[in-house]
KEBALUM-890624 format. One record per residue: x, y, z of N, C-alpha, C, O in turn. Coordinates in Angstrom, 3 decimals, decimal comma. Layout:
BEGIN
     neast    nnorth       nup    caeast   canorth      caup     ceast    cnorth       cup     oeast    onorth       oup
         X         Y         Z         X         Y         Z         X         Y         Z         X         Y         Z
...
END
This chain:
BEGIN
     neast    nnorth       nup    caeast   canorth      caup     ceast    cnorth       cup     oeast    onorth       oup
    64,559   -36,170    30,428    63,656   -36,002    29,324    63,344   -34,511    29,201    62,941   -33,885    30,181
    63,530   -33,919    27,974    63,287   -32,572    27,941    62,206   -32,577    27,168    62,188   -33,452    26,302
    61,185   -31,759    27,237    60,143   -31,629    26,801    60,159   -30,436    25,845    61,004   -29,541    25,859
    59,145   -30,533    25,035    59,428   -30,206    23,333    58,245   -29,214    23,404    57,158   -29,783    23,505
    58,200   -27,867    23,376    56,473   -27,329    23,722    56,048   -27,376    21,480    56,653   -27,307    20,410
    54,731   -27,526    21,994    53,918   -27,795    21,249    53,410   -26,958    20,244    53,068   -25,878    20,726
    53,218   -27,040    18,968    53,904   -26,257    17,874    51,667   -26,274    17,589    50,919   -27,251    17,621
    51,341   -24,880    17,366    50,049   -25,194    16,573    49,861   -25,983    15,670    50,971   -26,381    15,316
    48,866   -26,576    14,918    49,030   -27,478    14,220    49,059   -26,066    12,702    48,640   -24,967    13,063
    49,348   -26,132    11,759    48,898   -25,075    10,792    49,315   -25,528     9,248    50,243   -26,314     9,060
    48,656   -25,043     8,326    48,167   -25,628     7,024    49,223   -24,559     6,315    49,475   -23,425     6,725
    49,874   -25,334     4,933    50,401   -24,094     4,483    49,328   -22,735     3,899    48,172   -22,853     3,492
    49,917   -21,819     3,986    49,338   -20,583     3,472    48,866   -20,314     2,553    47,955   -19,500     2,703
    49,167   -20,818     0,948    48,560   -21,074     0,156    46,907   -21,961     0,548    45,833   -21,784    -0,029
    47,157   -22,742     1,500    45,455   -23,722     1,743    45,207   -22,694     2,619    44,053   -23,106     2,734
    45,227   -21,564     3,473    45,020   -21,103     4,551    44,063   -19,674     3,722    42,930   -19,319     4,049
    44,762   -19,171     2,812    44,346   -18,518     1,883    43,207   -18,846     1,036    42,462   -17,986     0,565
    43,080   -20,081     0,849    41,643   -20,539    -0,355    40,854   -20,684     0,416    39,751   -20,413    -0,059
    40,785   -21,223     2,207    39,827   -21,360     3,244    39,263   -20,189     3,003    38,229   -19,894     2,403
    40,136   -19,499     3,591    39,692   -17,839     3,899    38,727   -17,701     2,619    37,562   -18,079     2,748
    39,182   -17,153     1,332    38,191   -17,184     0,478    37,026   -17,862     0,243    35,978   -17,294    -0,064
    37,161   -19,150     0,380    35,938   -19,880     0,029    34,841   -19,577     1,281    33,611   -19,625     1,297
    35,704   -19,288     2,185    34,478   -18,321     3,292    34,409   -17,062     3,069    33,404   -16,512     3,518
    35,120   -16,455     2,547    34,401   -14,850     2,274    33,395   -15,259     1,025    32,189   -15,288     1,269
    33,813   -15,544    -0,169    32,646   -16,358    -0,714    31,290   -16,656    -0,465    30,331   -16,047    -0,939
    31,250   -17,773     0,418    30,214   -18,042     1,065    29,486   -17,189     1,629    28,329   -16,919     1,308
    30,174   -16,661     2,591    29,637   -14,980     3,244    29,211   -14,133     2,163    28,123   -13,604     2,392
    29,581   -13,924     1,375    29,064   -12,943     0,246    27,629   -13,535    -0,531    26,607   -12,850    -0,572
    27,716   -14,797    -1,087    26,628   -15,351    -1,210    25,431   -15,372    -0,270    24,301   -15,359    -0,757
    25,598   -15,401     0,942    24,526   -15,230     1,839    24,111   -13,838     1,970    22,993   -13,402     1,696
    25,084   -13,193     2,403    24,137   -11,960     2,310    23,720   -11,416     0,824    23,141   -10,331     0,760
    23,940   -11,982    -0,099    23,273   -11,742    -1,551    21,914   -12,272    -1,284    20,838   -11,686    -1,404
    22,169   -13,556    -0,877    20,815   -14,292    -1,309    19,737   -13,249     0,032    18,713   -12,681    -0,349
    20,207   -13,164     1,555    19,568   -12,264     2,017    19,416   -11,101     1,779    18,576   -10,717     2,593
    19,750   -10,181     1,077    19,530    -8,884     0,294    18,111    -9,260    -0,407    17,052    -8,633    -0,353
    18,454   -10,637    -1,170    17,830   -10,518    -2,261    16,076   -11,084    -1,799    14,960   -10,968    -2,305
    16,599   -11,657    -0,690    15,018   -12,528    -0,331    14,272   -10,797     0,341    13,175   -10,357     0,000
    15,096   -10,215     1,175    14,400    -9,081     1,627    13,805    -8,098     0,704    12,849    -7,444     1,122
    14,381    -7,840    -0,890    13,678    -6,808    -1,866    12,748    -7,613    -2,140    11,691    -7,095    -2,501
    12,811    -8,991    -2,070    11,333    -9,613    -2,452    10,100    -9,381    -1,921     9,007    -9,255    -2,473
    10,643    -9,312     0,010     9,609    -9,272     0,461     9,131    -7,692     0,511     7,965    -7,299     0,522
     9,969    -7,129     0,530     9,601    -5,515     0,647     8,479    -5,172    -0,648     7,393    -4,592    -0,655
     9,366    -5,876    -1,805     8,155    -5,350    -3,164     7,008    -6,113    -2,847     5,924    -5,703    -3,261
     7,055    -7,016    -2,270     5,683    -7,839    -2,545     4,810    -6,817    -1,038     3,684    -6,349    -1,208
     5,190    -6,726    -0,364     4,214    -5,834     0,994     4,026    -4,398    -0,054     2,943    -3,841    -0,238
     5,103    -4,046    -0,558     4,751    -2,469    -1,130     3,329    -2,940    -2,297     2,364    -2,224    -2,566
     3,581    -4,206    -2,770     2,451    -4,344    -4,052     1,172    -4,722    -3,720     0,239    -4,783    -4,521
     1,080    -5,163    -1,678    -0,134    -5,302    -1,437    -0,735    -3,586    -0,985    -1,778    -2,934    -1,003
     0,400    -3,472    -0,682    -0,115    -1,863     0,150    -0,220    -0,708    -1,256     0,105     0,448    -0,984
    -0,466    -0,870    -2,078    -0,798    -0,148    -3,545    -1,698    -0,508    -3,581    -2,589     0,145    -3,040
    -2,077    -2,002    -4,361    -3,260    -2,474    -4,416    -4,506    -2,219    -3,300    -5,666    -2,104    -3,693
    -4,265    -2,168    -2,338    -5,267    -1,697    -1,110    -5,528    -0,057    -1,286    -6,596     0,550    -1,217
    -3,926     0,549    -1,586    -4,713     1,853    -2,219    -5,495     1,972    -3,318    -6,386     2,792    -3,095
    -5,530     1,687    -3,996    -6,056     1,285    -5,615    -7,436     1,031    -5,457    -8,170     1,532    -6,310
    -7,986     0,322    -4,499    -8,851    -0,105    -4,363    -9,644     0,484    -3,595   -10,818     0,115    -3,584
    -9,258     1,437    -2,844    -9,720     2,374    -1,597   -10,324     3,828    -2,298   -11,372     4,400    -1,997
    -9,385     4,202    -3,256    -9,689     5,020    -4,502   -10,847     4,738    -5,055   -11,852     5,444    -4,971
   -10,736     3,501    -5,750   -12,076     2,818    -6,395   -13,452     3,026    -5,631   -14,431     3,637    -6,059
   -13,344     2,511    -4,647   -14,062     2,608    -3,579   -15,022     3,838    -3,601   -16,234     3,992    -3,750
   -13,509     4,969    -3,301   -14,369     6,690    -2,948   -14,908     7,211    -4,440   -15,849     7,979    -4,645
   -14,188     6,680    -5,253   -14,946     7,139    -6,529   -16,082     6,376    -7,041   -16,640     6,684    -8,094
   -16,427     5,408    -6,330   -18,078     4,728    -6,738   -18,637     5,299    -5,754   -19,821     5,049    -5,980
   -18,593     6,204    -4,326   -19,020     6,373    -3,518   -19,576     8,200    -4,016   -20,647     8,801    -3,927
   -18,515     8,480    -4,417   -18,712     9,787    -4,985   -19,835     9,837    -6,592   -20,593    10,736    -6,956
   -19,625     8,928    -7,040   -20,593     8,734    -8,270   -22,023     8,923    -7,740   -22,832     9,835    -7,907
   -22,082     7,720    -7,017   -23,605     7,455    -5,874   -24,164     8,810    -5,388   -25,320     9,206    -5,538
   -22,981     9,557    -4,682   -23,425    11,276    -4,213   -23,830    11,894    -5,152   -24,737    12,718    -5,044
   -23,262    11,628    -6,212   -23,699    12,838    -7,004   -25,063    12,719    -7,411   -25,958    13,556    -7,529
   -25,005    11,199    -7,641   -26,343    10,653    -8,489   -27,317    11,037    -7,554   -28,363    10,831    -8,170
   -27,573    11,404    -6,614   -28,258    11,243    -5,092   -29,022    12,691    -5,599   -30,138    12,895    -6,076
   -27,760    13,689    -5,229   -27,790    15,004    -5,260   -28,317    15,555    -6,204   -28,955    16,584    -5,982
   -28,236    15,151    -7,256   -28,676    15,441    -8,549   -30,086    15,017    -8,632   -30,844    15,681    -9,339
   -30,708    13,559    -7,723   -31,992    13,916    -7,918   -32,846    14,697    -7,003   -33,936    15,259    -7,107
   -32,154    14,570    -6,268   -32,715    15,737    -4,569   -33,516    17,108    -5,492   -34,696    17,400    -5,689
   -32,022    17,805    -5,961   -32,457    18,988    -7,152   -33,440    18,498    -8,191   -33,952    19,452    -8,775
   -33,753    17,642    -8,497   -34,745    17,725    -9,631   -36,241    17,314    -8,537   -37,376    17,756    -8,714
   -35,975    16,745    -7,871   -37,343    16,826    -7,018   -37,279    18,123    -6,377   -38,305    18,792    -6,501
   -36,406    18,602    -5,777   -36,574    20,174    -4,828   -37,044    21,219    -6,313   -37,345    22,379    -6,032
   -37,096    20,866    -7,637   -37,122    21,734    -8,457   -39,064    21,303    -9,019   -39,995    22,025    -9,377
   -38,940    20,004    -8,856   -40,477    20,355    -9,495   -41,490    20,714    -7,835   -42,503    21,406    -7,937
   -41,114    20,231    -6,599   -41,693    21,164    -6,026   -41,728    22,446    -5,819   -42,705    23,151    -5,565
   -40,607    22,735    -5,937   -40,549    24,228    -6,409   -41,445    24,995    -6,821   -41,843    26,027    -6,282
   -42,013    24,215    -8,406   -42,765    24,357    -9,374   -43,864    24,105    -9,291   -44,639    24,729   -10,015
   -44,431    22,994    -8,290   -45,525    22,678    -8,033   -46,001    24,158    -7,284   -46,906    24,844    -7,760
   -44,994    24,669    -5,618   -45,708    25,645    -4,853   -45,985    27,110    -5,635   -46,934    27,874    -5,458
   -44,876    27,249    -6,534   -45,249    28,521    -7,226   -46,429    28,215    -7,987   -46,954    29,255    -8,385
   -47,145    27,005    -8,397   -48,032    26,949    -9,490   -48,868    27,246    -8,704   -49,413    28,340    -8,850
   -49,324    26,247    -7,423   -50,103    26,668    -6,390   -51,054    28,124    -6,025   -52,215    28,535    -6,015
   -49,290    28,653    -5,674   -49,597    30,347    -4,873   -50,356    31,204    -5,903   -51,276    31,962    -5,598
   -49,884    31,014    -7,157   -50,168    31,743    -8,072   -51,318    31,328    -8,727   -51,398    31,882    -9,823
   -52,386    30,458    -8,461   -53,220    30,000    -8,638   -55,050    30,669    -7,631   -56,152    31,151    -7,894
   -54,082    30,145    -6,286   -54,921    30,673    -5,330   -54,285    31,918    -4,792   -53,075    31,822    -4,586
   -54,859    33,082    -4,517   -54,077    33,753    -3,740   -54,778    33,773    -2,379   -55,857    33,259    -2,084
   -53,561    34,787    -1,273   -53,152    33,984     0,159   -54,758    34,275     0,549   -55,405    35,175     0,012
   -55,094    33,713     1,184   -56,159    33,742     2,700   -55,856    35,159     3,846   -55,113    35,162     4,828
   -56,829    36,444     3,236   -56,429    37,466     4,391   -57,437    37,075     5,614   -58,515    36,479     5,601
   -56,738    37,590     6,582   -57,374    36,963     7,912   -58,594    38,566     7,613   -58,262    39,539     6,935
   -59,555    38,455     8,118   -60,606    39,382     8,296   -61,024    40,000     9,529   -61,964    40,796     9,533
END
């Protein structure tokens, strides 16, 4: 009995060829669809991390309004005392020691 060695099993080349494709295919579709899920998530983190700036802005500019408003009355009170001590001095004059 002579023995016959054993032949791979194999598809013609034409089917060996459309495999191949329909898996590069596939492969291409996936990393599309993963490309595409990752710009999603990237824009959506970039659109929270704006909005948090946006809002941080908002923030210093109601904070800065408040200062000013503050400051602005500080000066109108530091101004009528002002006005009060000059009315004062100039009213009474100083106390010489004797």
């Amino acid at each position: 009995a002579q023995a016959f060695p054993l032949k791979p099993l194999s598809l013609p080349l034409s089917t060996d060829k459309r495999f191949a494709m329909e898996g590069q295919d596939d492969q291409n579709q996936d990393l599309t669809l993963f490309v595409q899920n990752l710009l999603k998530e990237m824009q959506g983190r970039f659109q929270t991390m704006s909005d948090s700036i946006i809002n941080r802005i908002d923030d210093m500019g109601s904070r800065i309004d408040d200062l000013e408003k503050s400051i602005s009355e500080l000066i109108q009170e530091a101004g009528v005392e002002s006005d009060a001590t000059a009315t004062a001095s100039q009213a009474a004059p100083p106390a010489r020691p004797s």
